[in-house]
C-alpha positions in Angstrom: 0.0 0.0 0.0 1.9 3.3 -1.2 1.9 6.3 1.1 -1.3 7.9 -0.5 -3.6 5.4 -0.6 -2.8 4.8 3.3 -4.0 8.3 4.0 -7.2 8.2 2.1 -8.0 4.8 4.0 -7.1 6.4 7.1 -9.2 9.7 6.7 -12.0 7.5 5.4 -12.4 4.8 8.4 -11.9 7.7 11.0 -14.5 9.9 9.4 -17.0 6.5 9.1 -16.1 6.1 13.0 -17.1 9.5 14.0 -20.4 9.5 11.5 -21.1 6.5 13.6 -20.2 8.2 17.2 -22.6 10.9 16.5 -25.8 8.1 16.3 -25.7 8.1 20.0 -26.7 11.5 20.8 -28.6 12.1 17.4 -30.9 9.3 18.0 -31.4 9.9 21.9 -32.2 13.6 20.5 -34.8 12.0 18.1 -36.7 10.3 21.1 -36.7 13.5 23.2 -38.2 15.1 20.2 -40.4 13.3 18.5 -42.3 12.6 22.3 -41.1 8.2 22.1 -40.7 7.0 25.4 -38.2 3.9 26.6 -41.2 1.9 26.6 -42.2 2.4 23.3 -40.5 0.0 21.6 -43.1 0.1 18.4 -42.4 3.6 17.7 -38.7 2.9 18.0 -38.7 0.2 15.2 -40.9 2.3 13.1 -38.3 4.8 13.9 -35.5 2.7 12.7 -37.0 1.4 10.0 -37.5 4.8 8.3 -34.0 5.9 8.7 -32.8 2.1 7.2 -35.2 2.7 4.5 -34.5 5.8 3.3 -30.6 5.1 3.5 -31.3 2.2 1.2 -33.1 3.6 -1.0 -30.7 6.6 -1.2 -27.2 4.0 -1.8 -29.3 2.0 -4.2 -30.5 5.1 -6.0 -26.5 6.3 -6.0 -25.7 2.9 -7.7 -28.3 2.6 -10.2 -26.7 5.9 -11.8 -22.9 5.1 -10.7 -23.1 1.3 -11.7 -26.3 0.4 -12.9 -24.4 -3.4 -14.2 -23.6 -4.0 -9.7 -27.4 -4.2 -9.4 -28.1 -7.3 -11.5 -28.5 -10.0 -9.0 -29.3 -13.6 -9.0 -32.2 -15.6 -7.5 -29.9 -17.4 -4.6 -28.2 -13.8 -4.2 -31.5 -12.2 -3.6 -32.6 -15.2 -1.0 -28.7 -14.3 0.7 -29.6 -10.6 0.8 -32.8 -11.1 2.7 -31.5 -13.3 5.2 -28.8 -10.9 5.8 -31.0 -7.4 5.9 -33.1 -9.7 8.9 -29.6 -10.1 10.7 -27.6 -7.1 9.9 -30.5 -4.7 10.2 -33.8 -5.6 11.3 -32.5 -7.5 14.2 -29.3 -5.4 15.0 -31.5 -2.7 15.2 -34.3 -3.9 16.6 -32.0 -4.5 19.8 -29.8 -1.5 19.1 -32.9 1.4 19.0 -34.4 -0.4 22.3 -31.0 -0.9 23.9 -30.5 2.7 23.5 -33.4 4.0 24.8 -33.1 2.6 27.9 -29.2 3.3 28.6 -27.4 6.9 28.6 -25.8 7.8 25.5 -22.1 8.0 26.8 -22.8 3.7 27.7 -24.1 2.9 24.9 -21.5 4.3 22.4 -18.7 2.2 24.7 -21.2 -0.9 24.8 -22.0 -1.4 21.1 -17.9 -1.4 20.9 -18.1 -4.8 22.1 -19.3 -6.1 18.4 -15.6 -5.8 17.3 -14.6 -8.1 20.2 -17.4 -10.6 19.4 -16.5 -10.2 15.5 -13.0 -11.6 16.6 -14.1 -14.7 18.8 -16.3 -15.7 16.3 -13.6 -16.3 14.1 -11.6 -17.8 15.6 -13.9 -20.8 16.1 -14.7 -20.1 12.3 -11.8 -20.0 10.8 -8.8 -21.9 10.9 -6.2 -19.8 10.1 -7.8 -16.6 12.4 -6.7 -18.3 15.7 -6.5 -16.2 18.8 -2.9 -15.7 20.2 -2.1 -13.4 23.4 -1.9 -9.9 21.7 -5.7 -10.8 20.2 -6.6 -12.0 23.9 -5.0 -9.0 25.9 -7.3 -7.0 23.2 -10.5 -9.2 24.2 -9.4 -9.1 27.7 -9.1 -4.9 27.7 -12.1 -4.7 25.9 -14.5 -6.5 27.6 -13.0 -4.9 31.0 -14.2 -2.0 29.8 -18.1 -3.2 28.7 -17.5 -4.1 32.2 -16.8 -0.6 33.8 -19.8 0.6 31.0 -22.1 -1.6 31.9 -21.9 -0.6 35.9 -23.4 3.0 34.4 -22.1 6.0 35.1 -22.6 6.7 39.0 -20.8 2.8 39.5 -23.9 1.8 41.3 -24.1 -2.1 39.5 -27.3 -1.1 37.5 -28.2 -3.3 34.7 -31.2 -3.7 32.9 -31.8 -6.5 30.1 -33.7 -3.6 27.6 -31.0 -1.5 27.9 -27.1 -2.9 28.3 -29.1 -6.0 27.5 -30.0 -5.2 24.1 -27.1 -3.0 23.3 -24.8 -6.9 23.8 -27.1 -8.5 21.5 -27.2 -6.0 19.6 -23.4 -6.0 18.8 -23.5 -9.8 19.0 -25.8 -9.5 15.8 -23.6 -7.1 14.0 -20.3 -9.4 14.8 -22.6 -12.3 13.1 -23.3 -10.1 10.2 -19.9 -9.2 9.8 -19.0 -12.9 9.3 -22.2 -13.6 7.4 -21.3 -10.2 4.8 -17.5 -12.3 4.3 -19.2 -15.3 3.5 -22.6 -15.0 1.6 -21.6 -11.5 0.2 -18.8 -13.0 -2.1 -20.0 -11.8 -5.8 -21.9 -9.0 -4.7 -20.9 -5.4 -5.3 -20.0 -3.7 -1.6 -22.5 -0.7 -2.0 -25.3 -4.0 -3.8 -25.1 -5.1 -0.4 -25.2 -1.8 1.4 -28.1 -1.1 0.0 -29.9 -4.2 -0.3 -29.6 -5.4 3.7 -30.8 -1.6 4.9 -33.5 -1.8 2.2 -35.2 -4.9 2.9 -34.2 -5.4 6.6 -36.0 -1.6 7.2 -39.1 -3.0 5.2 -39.3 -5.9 7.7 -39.1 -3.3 11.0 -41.7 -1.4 9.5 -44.0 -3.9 8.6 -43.6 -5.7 12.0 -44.3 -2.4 14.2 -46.8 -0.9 11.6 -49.7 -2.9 13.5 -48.8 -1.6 17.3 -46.9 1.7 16.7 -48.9 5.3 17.5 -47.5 7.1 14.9 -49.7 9.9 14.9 -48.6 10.5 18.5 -45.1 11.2 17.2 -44.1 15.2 17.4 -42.6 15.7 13.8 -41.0 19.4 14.3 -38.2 20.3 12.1 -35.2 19.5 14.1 -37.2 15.8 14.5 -36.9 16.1 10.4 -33.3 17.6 10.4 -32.2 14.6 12.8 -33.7 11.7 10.8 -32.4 13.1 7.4 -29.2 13.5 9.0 -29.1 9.9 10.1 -30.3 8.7 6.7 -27.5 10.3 5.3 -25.0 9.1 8.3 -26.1 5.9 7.6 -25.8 5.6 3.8 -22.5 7.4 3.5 -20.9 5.7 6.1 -22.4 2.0 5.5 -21.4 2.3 2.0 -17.8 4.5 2.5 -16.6 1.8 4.6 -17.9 -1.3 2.5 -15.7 -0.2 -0.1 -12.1 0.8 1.8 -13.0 -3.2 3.5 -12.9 -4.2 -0.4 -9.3 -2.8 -0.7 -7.7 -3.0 2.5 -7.3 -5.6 5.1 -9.7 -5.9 7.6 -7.2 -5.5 10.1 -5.9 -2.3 8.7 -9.2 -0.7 9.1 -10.6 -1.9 11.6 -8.3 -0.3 13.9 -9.9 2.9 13.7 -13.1 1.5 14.7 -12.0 2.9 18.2 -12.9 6.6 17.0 -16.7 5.5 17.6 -16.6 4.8 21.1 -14.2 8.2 21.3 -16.8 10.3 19.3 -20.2 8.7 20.8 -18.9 9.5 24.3 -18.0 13.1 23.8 -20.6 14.1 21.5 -23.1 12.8 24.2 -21.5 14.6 27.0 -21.8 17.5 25.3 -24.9 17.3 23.4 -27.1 15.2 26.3 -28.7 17.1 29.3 -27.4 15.0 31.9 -25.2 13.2 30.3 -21.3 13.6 32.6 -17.7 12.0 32.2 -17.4 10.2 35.1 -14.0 8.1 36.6 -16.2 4.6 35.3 -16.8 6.1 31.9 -13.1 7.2 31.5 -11.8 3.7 32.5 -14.1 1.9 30.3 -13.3 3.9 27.0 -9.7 3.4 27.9 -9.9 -0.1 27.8 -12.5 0.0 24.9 -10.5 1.9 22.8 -7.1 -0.3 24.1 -8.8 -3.8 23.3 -10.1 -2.2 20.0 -6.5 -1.4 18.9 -4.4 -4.2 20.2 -6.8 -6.8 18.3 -6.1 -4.8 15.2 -2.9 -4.1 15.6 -0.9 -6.1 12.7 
């Protein structure tokens, strides 16, 4: 990899990590706004499954007048992509939109690290040449000290609730899955095909699943409401599809590394954007070790 191409890698992943930061206090702004309480989890999928929707729509729509040839898809591709938009977005963010609606922003954006930590156990009982040794387990061992301080919230009082830091774990335990699932069924798909297609049909599936039990005419729709879901249709397209296509050129390990941004961003953005919302001694240990695991199991 020449000099220049390892720049525009780096600035790409880190701006993807702090697109993906600013969810946290974006989406716990949305609630606020649009009047959805923690409890009402139908109006949080039919929350989610606009912004997926729209962000599909949008990469697809990019494609068709980019590379209108990446769209043509076979019958068993099709079946792959659907089973992949139920994992990697209807039930990511099923437990993700929940998960964060019951936790504080600042916890959230250190919990939901934990995927990258999950992505790398999984393989190494997947694959056989993507064995742990001790700098990947110091990493593991960091990291999930830190979900550890997260998880404790941020007065250290032992809190834990399943709808909340719960979620958030299954929630990044679904994304590691569709990490491994994208390596293996997404072989002869176009990156941004994929992109689209999983956000697409996945959002479809949250949307016609909370359609029945969601008070949607109770939701306040003022303009910052507006300005926040464009936003994260946008976040979520560009970033989605930005780093689809450095993973195509680049080694997973040499991107992945700056997937420690997130928990960085999420965590100040929240502090500062969040009523309530402080950096306490808890916090700061558990991004430290966060952000340590995240870059010693990258580290080549």
């Amino acid at each position: 990899m020449n000099l220049q191409k390892k720049w525009v890698m780096v600035v790409i992943a880190i701006f993807c990590a702090l697109l993906w930061g600013s969810a946290f206090p974006a989406l716990k702004l949305s609630y606020s706004e649009l009047g959805i309480p923690s409890t009402g989890i139908a109006e949080q999928m039919w929350l989610a499954g606009l912004r997926f929707l729209f962000a599909g729509l949008l990469v697809l729509g990019g494609l068709l007048l980019i590379k209108r040839s990446a769209l043509k898809l076979t019958r068993r591709q099709y079946g792959i992509l659907l089973i992949f938009g139920i994992v990697q977005t209807t039930l990511q963010y099923l437990f993700f939109y929940v998960g964060v609606s019951n936790t504080s922003g600042v916890q959230a954006s250190i919990i939901i690290s934990s995927n990258t930590f999950f992505t790398i156990l999984l393989a190494h009982f997947i694959y056989a040449n993507d064995r742990l040794g001790w700098q990947k387990w110091l990493g593991l061992a960091a990291g999930f000290t830190g979900i550890f301080f997260a998880n404790w919230g941020q007065s250290f009082d032992g809190s834990f609730e399943f709808l909340g830091e719960g979620f958030l774990l299954l929630s990044a335990f679904t994304s590691a899955v569709g990490t491994i699932m994208a390596k293996e069924m997404g072989k002869g798909i176009h990156p941004f095909t994929l992109s689209g297609w999983q956000l697409t049909l996945g959002a479809i599936l949250l949307l016609i699943t909370a359609f029945p039990f969601a008070d949607t005419a109770s939701l306040t729709w003022t303009p910052l409401a507006i300005g926040l879901l464009l936003y994260m249709v946008a976040l979520s397209a560009i970033a989605f599809a930005l780093w689809f296509a450095i993973l195509q050129y680049h080694k997973a390990s040499h991107v992945g590394i700056y997937k420690f941004f997130v928990p960085v961003s999420g965590v100040g953005l929240s502090v500062l954007l969040l009523p309530g919302e402080t950096f306490t001694l808890p916090i700061l240990l558990a991004l430290v070790f966060v952000a340590f695991g995240i870059y010693t199991v990258n580290r080549s």
